[in-house]
C-alpha distance (Angstrom), angle and dihedral (degrees) to the residues before:
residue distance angle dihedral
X1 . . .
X2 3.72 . .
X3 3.00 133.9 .
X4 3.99 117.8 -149.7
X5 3.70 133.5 -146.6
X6 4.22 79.0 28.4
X7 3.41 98.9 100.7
X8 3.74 89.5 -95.9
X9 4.35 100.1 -58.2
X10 3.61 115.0 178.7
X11 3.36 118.2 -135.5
X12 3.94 124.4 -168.7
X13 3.95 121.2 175.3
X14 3.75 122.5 -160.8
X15 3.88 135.1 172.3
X16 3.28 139.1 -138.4
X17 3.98 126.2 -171.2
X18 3.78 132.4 -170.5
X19 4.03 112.1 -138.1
X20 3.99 99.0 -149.8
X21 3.92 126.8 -172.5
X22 3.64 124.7 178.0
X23 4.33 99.0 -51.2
X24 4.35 95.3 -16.2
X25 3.31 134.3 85.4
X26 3.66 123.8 -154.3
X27 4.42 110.0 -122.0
X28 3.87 127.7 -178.8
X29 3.69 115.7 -146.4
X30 3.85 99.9 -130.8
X31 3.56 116.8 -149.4
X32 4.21 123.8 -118.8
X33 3.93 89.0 -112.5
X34 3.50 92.5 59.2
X35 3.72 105.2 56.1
X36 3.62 131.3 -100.2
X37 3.50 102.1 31.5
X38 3.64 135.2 -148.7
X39 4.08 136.6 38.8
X40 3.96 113.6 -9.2
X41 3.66 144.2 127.6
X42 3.80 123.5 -74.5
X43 3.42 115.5 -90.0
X44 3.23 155.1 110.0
X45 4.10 161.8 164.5
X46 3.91 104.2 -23.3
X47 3.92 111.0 -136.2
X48 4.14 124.1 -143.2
X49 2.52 134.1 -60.0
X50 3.48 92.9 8.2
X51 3.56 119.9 114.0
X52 4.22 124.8 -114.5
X53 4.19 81.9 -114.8
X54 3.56 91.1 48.5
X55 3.86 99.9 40.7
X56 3.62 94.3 55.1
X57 3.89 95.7 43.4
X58 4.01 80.9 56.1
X59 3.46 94.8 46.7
X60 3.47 95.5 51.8
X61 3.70 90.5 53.3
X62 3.68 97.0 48.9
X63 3.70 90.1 56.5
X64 3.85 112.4 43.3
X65 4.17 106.9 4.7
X66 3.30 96.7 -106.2
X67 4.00 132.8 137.2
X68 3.81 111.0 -152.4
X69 3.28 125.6 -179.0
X70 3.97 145.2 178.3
X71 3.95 93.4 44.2
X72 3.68 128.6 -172.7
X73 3.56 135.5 -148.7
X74 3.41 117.7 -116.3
X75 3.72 106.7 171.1
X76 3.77 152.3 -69.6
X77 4.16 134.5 -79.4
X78 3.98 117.7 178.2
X79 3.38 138.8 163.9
X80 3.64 124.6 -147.7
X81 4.27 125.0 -170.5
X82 3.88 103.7 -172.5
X83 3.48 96.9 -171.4
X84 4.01 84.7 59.1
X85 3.85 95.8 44.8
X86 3.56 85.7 -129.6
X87 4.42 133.1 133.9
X88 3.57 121.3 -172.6
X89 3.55 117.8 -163.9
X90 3.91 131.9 -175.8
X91 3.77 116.8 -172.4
X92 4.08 112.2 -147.4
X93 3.60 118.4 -146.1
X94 4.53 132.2 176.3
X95 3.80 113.6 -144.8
X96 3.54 114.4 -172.0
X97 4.19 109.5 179.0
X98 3.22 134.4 30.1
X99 3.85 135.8 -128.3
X100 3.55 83.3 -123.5
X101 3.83 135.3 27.6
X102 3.94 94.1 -105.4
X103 3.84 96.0 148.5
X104 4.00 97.5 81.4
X105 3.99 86.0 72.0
X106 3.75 103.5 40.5
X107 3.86 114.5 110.7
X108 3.77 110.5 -100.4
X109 4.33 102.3 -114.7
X110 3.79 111.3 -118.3
């Protein structure tokens, strides 16, 4: 996104959101290639006209299956490079149930 009379600042929003049951929380292992690599919550860019909510309940679907529901927002990271005009925003959300009982088949974490 764009935003105009700005002199041209890109703006990108993402989400993240932390799948939590009882003591665990749910990570993907995000590949090099895809940026910011390692352990973290499901998530990712949200598409228009979706909303933040809706983007990250997506995302999280997309990546491990699962239909969460009843999210909360838990706060806000972003990273801003003025001398690239650019913002980058990720949305954080908690969702603790499921619309359906998905957590009898997940792999127990080591």
């Amino acid at each position: 996104m764009t935003a105009k009379g700005s002199n041209d600042i890109q703006i990108v929003l993402y989400t993240m959101c932390l799948v939590k049951n009882d003591d665990k929380v749910l990570l993907v292992n995000r590949p090099t290639k895809r940026g910011f690599p390692g352990w973290i919550g499901p998530g990712g860019k949200v598409d228009f006209p979706e909303s933040l909510t809706e983007g990250a309940i997506r995302e999280v679907w997309e990546e491990t299956g699962l239909r969460v529901k009843e999210l909360v927002y838990k706060g806000l990271d972003e990273y801003v490079d003025p001398n690239q005009n650019f913002r980058y925003m990720v949305f954080n959300y908690l969702a603790t149930s499921l619309k359906e009982n998905y957590y009898k088949i997940l792999p127990k974490a080591n």
